[in-house]
C-alpha positions in Angstrom: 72.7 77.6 109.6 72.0 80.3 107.2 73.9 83.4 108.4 74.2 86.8 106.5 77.4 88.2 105.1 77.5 90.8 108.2 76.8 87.5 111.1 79.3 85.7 109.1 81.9 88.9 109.8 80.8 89.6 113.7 80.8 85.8 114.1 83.7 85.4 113.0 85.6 88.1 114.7 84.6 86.7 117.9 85.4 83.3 116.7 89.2 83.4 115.6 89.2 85.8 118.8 88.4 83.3 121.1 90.3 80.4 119.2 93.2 82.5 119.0 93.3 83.6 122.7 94.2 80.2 122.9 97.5 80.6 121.0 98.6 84.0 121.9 102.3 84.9 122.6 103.4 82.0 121.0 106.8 82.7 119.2 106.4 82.9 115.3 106.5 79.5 113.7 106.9 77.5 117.0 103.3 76.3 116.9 100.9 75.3 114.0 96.6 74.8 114.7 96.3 71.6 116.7 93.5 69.0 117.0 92.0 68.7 119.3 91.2 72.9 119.7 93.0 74.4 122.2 92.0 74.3 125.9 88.7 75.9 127.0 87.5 76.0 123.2 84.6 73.5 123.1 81.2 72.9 124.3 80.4 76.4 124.2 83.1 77.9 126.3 85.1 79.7 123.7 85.6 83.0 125.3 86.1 86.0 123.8 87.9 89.1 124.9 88.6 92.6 124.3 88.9 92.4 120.0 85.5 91.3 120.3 84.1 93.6 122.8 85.2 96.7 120.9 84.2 95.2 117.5 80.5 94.4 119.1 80.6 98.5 120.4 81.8 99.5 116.8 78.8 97.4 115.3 75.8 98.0 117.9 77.1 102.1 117.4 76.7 101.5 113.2 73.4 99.3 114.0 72.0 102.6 116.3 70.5 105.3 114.5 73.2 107.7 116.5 76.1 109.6 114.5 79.4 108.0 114.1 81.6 110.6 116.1 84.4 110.6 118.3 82.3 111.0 120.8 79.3 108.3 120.5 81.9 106.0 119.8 83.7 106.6 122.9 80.5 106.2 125.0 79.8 102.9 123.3 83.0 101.7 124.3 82.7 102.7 127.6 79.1 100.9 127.7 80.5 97.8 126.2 83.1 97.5 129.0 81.3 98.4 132.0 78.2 96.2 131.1 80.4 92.7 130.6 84.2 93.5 131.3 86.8 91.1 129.7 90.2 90.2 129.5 92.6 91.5 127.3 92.8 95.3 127.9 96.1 96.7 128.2 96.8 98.1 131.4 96.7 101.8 129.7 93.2 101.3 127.9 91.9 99.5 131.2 92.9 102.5 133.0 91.1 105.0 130.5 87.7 102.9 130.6 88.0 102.5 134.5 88.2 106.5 134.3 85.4 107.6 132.2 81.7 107.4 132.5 81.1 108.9 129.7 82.6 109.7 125.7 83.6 113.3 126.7 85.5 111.4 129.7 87.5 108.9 127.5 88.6 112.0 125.2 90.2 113.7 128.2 91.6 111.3 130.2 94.8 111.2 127.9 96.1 114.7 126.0 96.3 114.4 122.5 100.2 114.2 122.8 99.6 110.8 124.2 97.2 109.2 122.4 99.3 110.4 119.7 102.3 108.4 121.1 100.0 105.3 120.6 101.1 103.1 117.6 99.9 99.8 118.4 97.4 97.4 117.4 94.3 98.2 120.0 92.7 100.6 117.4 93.1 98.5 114.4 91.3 95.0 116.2 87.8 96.7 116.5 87.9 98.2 113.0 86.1 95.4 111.0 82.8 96.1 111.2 83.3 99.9 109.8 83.9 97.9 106.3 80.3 97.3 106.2 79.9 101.1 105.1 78.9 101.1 101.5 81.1 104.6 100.5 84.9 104.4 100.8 85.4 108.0 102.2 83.1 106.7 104.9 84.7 103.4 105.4 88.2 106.0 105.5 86.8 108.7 107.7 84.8 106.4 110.4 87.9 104.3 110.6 90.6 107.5 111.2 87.4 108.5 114.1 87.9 104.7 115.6 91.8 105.3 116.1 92.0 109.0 116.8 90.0 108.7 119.8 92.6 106.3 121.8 95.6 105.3 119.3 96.2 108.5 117.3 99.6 107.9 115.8 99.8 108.1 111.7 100.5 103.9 112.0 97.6 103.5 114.1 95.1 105.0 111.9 96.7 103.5 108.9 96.2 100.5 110.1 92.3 100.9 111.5 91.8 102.7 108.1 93.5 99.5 106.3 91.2 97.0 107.9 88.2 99.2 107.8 89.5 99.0 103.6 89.9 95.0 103.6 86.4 94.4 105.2 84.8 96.6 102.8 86.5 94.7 99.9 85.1 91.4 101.3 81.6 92.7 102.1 81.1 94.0 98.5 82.6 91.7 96.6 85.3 94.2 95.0 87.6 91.7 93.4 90.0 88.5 94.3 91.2 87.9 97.5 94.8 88.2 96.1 94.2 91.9 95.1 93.3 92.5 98.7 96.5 94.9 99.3 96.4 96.5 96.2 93.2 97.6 97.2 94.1 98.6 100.3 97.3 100.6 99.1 95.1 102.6 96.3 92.7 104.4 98.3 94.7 104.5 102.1 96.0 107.9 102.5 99.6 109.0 102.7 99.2 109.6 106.7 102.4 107.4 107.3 105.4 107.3 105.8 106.6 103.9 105.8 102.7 102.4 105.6 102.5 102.2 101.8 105.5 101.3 100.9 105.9 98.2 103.4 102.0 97.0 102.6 103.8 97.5 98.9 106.4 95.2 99.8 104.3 92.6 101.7 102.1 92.3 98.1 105.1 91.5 96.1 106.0 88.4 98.6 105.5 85.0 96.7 105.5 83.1 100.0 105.8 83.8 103.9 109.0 85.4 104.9 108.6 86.6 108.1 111.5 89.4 108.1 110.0 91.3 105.3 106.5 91.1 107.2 107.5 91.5 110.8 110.8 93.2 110.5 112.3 93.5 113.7 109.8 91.6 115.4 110.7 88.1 113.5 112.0 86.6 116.2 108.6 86.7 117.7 105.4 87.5 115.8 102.9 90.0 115.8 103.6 92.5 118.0 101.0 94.1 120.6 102.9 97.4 120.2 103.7 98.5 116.6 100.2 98.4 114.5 101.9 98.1 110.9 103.5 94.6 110.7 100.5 93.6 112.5 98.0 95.2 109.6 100.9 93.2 107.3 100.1 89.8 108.8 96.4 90.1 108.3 96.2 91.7 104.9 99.3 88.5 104.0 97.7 85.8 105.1 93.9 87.1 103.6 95.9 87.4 99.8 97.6 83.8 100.4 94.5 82.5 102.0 91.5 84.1 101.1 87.8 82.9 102.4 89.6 79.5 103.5 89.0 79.9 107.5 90.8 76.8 108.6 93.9 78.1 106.3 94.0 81.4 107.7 93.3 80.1 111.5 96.7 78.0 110.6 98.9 81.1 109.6 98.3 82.7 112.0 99.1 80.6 114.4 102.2 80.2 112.2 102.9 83.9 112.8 102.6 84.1 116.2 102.7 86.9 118.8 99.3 88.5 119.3 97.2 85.6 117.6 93.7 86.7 119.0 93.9 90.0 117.3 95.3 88.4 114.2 93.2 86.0 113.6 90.2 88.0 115.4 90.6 90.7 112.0 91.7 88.2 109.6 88.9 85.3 110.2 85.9 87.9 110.7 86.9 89.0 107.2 87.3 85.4 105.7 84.3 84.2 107.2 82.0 87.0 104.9 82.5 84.6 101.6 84.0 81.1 103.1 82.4 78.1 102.2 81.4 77.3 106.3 82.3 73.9 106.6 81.5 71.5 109.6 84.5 72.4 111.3 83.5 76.4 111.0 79.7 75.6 112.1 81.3 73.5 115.1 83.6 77.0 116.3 80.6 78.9 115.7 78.7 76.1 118.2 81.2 76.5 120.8 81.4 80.2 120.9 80.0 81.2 124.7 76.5 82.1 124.4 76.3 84.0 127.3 74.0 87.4 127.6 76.2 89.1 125.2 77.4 85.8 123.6 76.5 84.2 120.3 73.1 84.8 120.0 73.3 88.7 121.2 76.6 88.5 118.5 74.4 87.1 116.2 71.6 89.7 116.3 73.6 92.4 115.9 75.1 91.2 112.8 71.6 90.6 111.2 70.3 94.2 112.3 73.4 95.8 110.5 72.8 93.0 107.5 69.4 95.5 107.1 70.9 98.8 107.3 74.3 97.8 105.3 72.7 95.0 102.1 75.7 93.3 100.8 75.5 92.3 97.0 
């Protein structure tokens, strides 16, 4: 299966989605990948959920010939939900998208106050696919858009913006995986206080210690609520792992909490330059291939392969 570098990053989103929907909530370092996959992942039942669905409205928006605005993005999210709804919403995003029937409706149904009070990681899991934008202030201003519109807090968009960063490293070929945070740290914005200092600690780590990444939350894993220890365990494990899916499917299992968004972000970036072994081709196989399933996943990625060449 020859896939390009932009099906290999859409695939793979849904991929270590669905895989990791199969782990998620599971306490930090209580469970490692088993064999055989976990239940309901095989013979093409792997289901994804809501990571995916907003990373597929992201990409079909960047495929479209339509602007990338607050606004066009909020109606493709809208249209992504209503057409095939999944699991995995929180109860306050399920709310908004049950509520609006349009992008204008989405950007009033919360005042800005309150999507301001929003700091976890449901901005961040759909941000992948804006790394495929070949300029950096693009990749930076599309990515603030993606978070302002539901999860406006300054740890929210630094962590959409630091994904959006980490994708676009991988797409273009920028440098090692284990520069991957230095990266990131050099051209995020100062928009949060206590963002570039911990991603600054996390890159001096030698090994996993899951105090300095998680803080507070070490007792369990990633946390669905606080998007910057969560933007630390993907931007970790892709430095200490790099393109090597299986190894980063492992960690972050190993880290635990909210392991569909985890490994959702980190495997959809992996999978751009891994080597895509028969175990990879054999998750790709079992990935649902429903009406907005593999194939549709897969045609996607190829139409923004066209529009976005990587090297």
């Amino acid at each position: 299966m020859e896939l390009s570098k932009a099906q290999r990053m859409l695939t793979g989103v849904a991929v270590g989605d669905a895989l990791g929907a199969g782990y998620e909530g599971a306490h930090r370092g209580s469970r490692r990948l088993s064999a055989p996959m976990p239940y309901r992942y095989h013979s093409g039942i792997g289901i994804y959920t809501d990571d995916t669905q907003m990373s597929l409205a992201v990409a079909e928006l960047m495929a479209s010939d339509l602007p990338f605005n607050e606004e066009t993005l909020a109606s493709q999210l809208i249209y992504a939900y209503r057409r095939d709804k999944r699991n995995g919403y929180s109860s306050r995003t399920k709310h908004t998208l049950e509520h609006s029937w349009c992008g204008k409706d989405l950007l009033n149904v919360e005042s800005v106050e309150e999507r301001t009070s929003r700091r976890s990681d449901g901005s961040m899991m759909r941000a992948v696919p804006i790394g495929l934008l070949p300029a950096v202030e693009d990749v930076v201003e599309c990515a603030t858009i993606n978070s302002a519109i539901t999860h406006a807090h300054p740890a929210a968009i630094c962590a959409s913006i630091g994904i959006a960063l980490a994708s676009h490293y991988a797409y273009y070929n920028l440098g090692d995986h284990r520069d991957i945070i230095g990266y990131v740290r050099n051209l995020m914005p100062p928009l949060h206080p206590r963002t570039l200092p911990y991603l600054g600690t996390v890159d001096n780590l030698n090994g996993v210690d899951f105090v300095a990444v998680l803080g507070r939350y070490a007792d369990y894993g990633a946390p669905y609520d606080d998007a910057r220890p969560v933007l630390g365990v993907v931007l970790f494990i892709l430095k200490h792992c790099g393109w090597n899916v299986m190894e980063v499917v492992d960690h972050c299992v190993g880290f635990g909490g909210d392991v569909d968004t985890t490994m959702s972000m980190a495997v959809g970036i992996a999978m751009m330059n891994a080597v895509i072994d028969t175990t990879v081709f054999t998750l790709i196989d079992d990935l649902e291939n429903g009406r907005y399933g593999r194939d549709h996943i897969l045609r996607v990625g190829q139409t923004l392969a066209k529009k976005f060449p990587s090297p």
